[in-house]
Backbone as ProteinMPNN parsed JSONL, in Angstrom:
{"seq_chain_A": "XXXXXXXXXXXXXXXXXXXXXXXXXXXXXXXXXXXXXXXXXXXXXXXXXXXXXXXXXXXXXXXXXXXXXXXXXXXXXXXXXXXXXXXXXXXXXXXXXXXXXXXXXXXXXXXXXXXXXXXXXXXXXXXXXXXXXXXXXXXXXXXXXXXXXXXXXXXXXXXXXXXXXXXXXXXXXXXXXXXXXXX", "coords_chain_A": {"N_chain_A": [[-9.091, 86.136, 180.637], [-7.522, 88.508, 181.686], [-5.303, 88.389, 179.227], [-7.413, 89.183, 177.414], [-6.948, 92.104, 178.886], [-4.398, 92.5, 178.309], [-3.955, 92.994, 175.602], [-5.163, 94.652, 175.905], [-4.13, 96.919, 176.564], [-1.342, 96.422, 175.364], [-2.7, 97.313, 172.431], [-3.579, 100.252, 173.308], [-1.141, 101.429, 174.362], [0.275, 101.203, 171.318], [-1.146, 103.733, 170.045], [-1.134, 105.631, 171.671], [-0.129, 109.149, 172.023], [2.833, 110.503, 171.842], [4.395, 112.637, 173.828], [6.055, 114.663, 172.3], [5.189, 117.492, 169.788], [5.267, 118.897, 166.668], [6.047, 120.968, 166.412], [8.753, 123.292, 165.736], [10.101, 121.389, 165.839], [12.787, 119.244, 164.938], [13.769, 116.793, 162.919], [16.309, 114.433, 161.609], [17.282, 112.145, 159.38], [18.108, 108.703, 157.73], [17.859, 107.12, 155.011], [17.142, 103.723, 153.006], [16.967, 101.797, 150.34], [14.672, 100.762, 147.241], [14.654, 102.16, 143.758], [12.893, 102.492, 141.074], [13.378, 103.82, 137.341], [12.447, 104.963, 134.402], [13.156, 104.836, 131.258], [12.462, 106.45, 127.705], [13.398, 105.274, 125.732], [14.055, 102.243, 125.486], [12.501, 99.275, 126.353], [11.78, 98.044, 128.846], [11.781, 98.572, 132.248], [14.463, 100.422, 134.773], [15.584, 98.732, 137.842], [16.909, 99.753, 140.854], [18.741, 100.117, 143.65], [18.534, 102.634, 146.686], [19.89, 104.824, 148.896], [19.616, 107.446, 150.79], [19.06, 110.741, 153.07], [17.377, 112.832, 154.941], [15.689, 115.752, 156.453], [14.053, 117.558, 158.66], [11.959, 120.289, 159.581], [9.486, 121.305, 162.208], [7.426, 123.561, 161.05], [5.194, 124.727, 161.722], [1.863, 122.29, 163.913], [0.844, 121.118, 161.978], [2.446, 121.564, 159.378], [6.034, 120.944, 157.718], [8.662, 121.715, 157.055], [10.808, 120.379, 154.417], [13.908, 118.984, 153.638], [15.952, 116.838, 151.614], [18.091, 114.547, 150.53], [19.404, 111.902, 147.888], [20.446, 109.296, 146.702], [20.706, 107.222, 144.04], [20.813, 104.043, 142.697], [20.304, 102.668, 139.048], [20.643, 101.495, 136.919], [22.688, 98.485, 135.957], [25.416, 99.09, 134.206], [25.3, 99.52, 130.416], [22.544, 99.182, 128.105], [21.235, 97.701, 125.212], [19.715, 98.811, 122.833], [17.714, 97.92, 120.258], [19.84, 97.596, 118.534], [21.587, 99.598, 118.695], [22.932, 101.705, 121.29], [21.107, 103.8, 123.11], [21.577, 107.631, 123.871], [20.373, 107.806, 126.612], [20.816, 106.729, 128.755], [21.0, 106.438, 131.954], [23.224, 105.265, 134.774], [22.931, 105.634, 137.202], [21.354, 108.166, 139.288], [20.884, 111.086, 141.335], [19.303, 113.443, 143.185], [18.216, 116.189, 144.65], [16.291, 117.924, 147.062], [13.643, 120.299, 147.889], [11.115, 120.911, 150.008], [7.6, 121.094, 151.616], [5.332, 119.441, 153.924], [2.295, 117.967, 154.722], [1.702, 117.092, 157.695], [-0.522, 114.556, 159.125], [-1.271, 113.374, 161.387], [-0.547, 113.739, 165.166], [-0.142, 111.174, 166.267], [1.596, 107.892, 167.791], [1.672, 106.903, 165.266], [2.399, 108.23, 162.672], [1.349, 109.773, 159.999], [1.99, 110.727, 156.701], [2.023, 113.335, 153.78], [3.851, 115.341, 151.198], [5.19, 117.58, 148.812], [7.92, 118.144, 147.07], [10.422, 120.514, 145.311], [13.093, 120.651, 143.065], [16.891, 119.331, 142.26], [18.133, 117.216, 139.652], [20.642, 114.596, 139.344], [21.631, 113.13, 136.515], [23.562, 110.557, 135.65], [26.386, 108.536, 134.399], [26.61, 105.393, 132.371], [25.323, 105.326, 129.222], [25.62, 108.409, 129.049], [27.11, 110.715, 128.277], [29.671, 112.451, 130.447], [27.076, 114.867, 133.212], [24.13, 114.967, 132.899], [21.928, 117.598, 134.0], [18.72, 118.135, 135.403], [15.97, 119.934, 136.025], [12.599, 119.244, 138.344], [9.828, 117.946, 140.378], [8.667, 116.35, 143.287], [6.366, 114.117, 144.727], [5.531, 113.142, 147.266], [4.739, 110.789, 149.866], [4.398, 109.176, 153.168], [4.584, 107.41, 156.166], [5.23, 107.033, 159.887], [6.601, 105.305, 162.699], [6.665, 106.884, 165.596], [9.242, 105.265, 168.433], [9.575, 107.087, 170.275], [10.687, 110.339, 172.062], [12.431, 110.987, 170.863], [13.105, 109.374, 168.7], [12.122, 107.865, 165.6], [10.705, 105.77, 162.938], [10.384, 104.196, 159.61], [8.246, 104.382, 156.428], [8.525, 105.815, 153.296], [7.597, 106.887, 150.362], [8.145, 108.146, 147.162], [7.416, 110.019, 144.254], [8.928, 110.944, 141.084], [8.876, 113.932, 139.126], [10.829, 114.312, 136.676], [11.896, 117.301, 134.811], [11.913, 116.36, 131.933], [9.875, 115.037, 130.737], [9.166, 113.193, 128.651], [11.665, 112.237, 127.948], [12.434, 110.972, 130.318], [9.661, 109.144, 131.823], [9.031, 108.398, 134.564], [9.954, 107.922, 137.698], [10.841, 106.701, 140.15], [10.939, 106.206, 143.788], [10.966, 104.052, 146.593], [11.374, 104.286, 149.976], [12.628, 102.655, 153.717], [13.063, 104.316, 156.214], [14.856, 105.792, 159.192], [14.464, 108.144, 161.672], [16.36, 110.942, 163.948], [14.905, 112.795, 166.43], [14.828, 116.08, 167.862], [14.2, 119.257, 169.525], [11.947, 120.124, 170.875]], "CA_chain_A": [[-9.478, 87.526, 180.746], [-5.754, 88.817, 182.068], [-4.778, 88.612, 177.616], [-7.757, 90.487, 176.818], [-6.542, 93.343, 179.2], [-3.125, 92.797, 177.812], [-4.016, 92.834, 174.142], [-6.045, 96.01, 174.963], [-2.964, 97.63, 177.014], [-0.88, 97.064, 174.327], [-3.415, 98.286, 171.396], [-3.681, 101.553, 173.853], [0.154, 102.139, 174.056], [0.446, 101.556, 170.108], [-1.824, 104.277, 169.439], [-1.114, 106.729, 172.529], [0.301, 110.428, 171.89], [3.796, 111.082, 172.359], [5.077, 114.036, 174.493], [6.404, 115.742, 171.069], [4.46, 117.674, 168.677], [5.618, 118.704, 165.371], [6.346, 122.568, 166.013], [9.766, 123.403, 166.024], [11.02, 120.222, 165.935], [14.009, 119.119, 163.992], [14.171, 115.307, 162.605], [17.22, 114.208, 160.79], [16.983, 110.532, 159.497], [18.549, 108.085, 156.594], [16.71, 106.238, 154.124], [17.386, 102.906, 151.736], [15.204, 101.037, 149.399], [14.801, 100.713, 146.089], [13.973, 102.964, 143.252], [12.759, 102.67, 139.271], [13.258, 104.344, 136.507], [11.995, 104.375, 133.322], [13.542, 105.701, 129.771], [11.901, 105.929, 126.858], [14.458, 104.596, 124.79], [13.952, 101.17, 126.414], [11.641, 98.676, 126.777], [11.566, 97.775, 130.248], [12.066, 99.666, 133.712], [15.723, 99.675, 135.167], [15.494, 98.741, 138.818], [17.96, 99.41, 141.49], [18.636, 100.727, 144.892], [19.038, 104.036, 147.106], [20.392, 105.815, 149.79], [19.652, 109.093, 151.545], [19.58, 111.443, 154.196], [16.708, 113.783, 155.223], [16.017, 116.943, 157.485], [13.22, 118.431, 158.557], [11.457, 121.238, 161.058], [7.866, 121.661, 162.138], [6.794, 125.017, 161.257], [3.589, 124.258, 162.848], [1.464, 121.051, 164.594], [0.61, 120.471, 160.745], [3.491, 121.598, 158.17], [6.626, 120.835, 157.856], [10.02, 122.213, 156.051], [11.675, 119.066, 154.647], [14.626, 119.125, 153.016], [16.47, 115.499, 151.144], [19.077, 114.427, 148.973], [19.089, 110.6, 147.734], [21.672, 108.407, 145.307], [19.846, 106.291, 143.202], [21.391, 103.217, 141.367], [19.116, 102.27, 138.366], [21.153, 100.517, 136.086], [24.527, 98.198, 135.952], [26.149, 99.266, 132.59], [24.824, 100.197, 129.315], [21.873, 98.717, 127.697], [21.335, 97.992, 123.591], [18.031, 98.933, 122.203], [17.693, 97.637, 118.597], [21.524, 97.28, 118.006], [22.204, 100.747, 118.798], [22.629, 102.504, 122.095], [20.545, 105.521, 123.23], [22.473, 108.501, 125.057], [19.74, 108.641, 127.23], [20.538, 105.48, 129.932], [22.169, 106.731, 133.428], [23.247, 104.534, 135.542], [22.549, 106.837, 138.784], [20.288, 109.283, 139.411], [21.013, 112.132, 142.5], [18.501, 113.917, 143.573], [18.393, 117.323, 146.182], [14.924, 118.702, 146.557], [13.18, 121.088, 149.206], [9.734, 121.405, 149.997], [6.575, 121.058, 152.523], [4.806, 118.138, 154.199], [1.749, 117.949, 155.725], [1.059, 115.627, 159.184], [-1.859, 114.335, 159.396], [-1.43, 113.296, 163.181], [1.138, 113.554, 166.175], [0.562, 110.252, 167.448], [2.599, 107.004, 167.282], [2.115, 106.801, 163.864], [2.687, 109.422, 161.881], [1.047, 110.07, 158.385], [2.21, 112.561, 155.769], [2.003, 113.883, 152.638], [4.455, 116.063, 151.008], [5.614, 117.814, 147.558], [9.37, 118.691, 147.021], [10.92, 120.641, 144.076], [14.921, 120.397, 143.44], [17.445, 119.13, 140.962], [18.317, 115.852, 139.211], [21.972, 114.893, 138.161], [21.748, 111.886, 135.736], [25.291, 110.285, 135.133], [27.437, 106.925, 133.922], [25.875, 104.412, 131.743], [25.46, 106.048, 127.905], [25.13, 109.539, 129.094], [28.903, 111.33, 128.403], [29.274, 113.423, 131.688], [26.287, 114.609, 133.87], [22.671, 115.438, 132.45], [21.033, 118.19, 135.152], [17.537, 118.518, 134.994], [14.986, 119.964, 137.477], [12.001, 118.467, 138.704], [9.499, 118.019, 141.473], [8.41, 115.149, 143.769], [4.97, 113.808, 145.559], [5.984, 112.33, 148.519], [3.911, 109.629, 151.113], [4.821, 108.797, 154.623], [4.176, 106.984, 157.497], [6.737, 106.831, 160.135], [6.07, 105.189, 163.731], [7.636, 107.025, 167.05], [8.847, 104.792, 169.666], [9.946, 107.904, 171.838], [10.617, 111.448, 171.497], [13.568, 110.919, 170.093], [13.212, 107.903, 167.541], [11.099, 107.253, 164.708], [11.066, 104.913, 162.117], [9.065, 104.649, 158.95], [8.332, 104.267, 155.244], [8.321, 106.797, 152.067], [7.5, 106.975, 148.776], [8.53, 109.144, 146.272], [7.409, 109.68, 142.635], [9.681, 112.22, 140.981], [8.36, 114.069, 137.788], [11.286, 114.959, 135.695], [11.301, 118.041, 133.389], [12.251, 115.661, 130.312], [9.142, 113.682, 130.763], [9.669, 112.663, 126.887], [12.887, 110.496, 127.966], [12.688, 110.099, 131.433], [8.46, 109.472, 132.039], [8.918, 107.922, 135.451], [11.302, 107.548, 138.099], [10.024, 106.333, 142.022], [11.889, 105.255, 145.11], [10.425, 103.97, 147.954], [12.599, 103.542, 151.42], [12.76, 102.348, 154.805], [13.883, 105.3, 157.033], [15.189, 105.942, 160.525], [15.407, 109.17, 161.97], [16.5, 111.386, 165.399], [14.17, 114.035, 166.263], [14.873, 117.062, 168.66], [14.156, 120.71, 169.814], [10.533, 120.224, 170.753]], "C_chain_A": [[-8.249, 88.438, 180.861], [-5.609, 88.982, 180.178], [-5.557, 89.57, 177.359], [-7.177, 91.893, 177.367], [-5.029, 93.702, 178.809], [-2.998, 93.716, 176.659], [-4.143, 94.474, 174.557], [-4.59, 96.998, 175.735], [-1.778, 97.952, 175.969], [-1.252, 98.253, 172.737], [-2.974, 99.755, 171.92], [-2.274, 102.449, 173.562], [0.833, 102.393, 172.677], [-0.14, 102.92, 169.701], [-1.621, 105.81, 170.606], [-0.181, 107.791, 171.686], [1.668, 110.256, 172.429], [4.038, 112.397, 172.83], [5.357, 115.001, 174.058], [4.976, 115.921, 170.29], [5.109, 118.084, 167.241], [6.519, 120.376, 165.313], [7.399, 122.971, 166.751], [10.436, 122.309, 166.291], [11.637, 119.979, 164.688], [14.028, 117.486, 163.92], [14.959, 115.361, 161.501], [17.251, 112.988, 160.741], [18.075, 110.486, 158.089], [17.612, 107.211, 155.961], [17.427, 104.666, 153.12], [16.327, 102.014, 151.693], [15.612, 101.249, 147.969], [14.228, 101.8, 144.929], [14.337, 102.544, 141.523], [13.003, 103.672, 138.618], [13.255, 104.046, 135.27], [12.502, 105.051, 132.441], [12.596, 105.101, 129.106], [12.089, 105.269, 126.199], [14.292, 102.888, 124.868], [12.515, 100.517, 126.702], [10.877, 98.081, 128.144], [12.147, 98.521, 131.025], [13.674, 99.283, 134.044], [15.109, 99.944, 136.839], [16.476, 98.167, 139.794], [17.679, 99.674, 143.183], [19.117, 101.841, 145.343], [19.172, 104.066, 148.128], [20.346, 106.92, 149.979], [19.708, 109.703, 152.843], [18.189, 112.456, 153.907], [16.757, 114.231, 156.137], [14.692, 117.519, 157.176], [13.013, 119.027, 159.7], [10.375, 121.782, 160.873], [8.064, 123.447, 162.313], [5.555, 124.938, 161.585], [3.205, 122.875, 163.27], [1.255, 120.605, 162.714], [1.429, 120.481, 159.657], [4.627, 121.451, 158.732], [7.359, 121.161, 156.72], [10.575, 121.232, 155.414], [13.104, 119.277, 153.414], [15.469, 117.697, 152.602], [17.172, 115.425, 150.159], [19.464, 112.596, 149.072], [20.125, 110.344, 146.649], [20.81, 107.391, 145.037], [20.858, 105.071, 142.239], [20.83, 102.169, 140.425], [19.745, 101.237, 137.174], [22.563, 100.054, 136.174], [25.229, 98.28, 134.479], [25.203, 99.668, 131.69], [24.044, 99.159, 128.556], [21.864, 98.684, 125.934], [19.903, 97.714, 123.543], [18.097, 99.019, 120.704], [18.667, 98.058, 118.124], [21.927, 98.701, 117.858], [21.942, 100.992, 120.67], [22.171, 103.576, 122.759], [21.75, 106.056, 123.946], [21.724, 108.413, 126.406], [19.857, 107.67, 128.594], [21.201, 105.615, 130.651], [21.91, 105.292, 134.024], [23.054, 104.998, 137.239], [22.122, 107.837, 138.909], [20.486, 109.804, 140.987], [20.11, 113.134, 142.418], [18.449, 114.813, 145.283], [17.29, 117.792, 145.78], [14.311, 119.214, 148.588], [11.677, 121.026, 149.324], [9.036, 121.888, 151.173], [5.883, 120.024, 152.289], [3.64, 118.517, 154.887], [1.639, 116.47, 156.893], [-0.208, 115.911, 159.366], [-2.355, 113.951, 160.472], [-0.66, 113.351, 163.844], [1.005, 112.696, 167.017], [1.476, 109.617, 167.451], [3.081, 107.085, 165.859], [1.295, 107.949, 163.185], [2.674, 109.569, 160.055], [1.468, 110.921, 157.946], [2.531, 112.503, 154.589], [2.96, 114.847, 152.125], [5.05, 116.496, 149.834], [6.849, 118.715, 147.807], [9.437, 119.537, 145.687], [13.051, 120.709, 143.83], [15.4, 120.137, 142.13], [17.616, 117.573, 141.188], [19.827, 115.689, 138.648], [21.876, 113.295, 137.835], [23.241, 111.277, 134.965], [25.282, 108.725, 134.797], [26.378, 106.596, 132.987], [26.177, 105.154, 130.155], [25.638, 107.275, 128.069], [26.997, 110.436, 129.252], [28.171, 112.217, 129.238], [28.166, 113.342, 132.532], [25.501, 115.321, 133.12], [22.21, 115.943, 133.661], [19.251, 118.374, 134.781], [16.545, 118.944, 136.384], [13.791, 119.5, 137.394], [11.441, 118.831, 139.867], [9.264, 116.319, 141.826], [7.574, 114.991, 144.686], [5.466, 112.855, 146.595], [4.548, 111.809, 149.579], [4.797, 109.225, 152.31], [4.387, 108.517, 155.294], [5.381, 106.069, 158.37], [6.069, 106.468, 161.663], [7.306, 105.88, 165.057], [7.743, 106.225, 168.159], [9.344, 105.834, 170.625], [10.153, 109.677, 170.809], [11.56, 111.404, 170.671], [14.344, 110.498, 168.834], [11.994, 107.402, 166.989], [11.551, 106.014, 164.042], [9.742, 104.988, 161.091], [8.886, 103.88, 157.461], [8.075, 105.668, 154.235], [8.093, 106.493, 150.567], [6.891, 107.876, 147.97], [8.245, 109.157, 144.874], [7.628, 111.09, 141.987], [8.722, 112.413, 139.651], [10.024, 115.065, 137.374], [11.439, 116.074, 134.555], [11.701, 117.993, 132.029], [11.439, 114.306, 130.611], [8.9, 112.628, 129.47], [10.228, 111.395, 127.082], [12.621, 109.868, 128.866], [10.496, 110.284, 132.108], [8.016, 109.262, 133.159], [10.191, 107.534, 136.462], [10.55, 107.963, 139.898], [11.073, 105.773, 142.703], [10.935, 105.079, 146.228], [11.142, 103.315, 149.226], [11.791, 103.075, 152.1], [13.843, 103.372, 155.515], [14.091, 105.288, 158.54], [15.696, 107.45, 160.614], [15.445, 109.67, 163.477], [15.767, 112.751, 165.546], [14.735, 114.908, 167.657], [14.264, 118.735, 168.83], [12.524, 120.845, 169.941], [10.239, 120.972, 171.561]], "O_chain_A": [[-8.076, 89.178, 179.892], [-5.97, 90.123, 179.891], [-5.112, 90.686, 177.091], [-6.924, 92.783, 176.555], [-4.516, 94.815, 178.923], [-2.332, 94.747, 176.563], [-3.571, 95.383, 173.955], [-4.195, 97.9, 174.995], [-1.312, 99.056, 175.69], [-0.69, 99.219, 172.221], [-2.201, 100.441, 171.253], [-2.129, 103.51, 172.956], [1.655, 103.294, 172.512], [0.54, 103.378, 168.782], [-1.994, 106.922, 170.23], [0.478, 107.355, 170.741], [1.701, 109.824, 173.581], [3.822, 113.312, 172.035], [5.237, 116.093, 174.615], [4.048, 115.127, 170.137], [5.532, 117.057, 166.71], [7.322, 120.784, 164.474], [7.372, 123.086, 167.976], [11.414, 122.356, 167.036], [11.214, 120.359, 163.596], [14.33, 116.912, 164.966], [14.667, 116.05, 160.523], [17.258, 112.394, 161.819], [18.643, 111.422, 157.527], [16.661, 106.673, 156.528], [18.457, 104.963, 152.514], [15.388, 101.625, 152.387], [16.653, 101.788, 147.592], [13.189, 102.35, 145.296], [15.405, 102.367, 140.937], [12.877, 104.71, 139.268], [13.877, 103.072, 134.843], [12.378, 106.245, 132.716], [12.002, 104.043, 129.311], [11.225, 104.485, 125.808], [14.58, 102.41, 123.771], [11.57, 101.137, 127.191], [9.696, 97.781, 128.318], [13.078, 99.208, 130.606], [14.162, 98.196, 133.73], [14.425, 100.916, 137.163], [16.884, 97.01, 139.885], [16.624, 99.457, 143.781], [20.065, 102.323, 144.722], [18.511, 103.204, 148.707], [21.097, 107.622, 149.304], [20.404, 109.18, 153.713], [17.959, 112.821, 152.754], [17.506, 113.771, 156.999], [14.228, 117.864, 156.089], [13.558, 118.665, 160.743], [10.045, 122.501, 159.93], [8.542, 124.206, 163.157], [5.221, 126.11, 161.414], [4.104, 122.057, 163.075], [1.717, 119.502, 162.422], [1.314, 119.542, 158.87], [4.736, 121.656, 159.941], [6.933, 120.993, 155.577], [11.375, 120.91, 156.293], [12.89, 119.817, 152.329], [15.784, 117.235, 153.699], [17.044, 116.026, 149.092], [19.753, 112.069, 150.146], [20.522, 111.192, 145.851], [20.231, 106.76, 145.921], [21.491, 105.372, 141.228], [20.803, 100.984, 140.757], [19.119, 100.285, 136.707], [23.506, 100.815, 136.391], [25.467, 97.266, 133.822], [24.199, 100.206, 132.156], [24.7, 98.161, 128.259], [22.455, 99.592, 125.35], [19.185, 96.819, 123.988], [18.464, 100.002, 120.06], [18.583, 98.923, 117.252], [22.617, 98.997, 116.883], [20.956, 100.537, 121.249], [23.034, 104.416, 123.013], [22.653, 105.401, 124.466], [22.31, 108.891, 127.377], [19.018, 107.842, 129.478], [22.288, 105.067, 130.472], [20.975, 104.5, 133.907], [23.137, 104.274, 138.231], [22.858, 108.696, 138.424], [20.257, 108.981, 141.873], [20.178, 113.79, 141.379], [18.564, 114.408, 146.44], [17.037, 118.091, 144.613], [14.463, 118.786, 149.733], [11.135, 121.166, 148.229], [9.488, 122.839, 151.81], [5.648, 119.535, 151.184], [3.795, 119.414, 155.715], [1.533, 115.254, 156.729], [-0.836, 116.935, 159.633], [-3.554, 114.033, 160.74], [0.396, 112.984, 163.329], [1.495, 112.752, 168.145], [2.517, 110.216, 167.182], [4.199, 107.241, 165.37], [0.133, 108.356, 163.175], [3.566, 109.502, 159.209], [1.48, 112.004, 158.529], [3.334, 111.645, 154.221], [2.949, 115.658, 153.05], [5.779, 115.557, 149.514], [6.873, 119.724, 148.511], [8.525, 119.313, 144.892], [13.932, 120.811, 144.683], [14.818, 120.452, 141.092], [17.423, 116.877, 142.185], [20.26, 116.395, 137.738], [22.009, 112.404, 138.673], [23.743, 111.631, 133.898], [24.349, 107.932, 134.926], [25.403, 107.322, 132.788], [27.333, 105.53, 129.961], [25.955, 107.698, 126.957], [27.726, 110.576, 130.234], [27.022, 112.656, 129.194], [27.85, 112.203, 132.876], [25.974, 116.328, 132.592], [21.995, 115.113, 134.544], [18.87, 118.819, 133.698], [16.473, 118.351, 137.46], [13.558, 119.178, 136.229], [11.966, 119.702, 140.559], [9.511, 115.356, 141.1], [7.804, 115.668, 145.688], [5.736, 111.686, 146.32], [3.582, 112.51, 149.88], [5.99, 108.978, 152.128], [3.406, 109.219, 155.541], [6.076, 105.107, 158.044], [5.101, 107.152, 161.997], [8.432, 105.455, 165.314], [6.802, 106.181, 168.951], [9.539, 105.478, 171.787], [9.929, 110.031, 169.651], [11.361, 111.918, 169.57], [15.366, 110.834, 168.236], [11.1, 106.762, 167.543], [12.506, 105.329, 164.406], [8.63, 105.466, 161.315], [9.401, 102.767, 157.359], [7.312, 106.527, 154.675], [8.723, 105.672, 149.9], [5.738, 108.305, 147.927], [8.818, 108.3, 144.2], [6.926, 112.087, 142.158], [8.016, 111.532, 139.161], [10.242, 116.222, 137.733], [11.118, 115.762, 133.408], [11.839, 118.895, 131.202], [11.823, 113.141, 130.713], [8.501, 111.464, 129.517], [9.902, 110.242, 126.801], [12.484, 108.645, 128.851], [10.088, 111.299, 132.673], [6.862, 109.63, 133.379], [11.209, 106.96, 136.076], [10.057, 108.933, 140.474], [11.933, 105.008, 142.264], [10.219, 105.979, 146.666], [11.396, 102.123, 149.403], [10.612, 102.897, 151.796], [15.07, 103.306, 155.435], [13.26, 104.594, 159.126], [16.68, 107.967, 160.083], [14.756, 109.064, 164.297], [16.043, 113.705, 164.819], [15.095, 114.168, 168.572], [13.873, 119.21, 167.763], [11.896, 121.589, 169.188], [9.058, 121.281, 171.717]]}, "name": "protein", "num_of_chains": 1, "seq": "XXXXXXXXXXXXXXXXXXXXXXXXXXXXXXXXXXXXXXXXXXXXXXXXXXXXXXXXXXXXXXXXXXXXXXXXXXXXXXXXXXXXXXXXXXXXXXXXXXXXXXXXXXXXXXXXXXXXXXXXXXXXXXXXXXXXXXXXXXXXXXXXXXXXXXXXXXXXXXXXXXXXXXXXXXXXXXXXXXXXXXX"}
């Protein structure tokens, strides 16, 4: 009997309310994980890994400001598609984009939704120099707080490109950690 009241002690504290709410608070975190992208040029997806950095601040218990910038590395060198090379195959994709999130709760765990818009700089691989392009991005989240201070979480991102022609797809999905304050 003693386990069941454990089990349910712990269930309780997984699921209890933290102290913070969302309004006026400031979380600054890092992200890595992996992210696809797809050319047209190309028969198959290139798939690499990323790194970022986000920032955000509750403008209310339900929205949020978020602001992110991510390095993407999607391909190692230059690909041949039917004995020629396209221009169109970066090897890294950077990405800065701003938006709004909604939270869908302020307990432990922390759901959210969110659409960015920003820029894209597509470089190395076939592409002489950098290709800019702008773009938006549908963002998913769920991030667990163990304190006011410290989350942790997951994301995923599916950018839309505005050269959906070449580039028709291009997703990352992390593993983030961030520090929250000013509640």
């Amino acid at each position: 009997m003693r386990w069941i009241s454990r089990l349910a002690g712990i269930a309780a504290l997984s699921v209890a309310p933290t102290a913070a709410g969302v309004e006026r608070e400031n979380q600054l975190g890092v992200d890595a994980g992996g992210a696809v992208l797809v050319v047209a040029a190309k028969s198959k997806s290139d798939v690499g890994a990323g790194v970022g950095a986000h920032w955000s601040y509750g403008l209310s218990d339900a929205f949020n400001l978020i602001v992110d910038g991510d390095w993407s590395l999607v391909a190692l060198g230059e690909t041949i598609h039917n004995g020629t090379t396209p221009r169109t195959l970066p090897t890294n994709v950077t990405n800065v984009g701003a938006g709004i999130s909604y939270v869908f709760d302020v307990l432990r765990w922390v759901p959210w939704a969110g659409i960015l818009v920003g820029g894209y700089a597509l470089a190395g691989g076939t592409i002489s120099g950098t290709r800019f392009l702008p773009g938006a991005a549908l963002a998913l989240g769920l991030d667990y707080r163990f304190s006011r201070t410290l989350a942790i979480g997951v994301s995923f991102r599916q950018h839309l490109l505005s050269d959906m022609a070449t580039y028709p797809s291009f997703t990352q999905a992390f593993a983030r950690i961030e520090y929250t304050w000013g509640w």
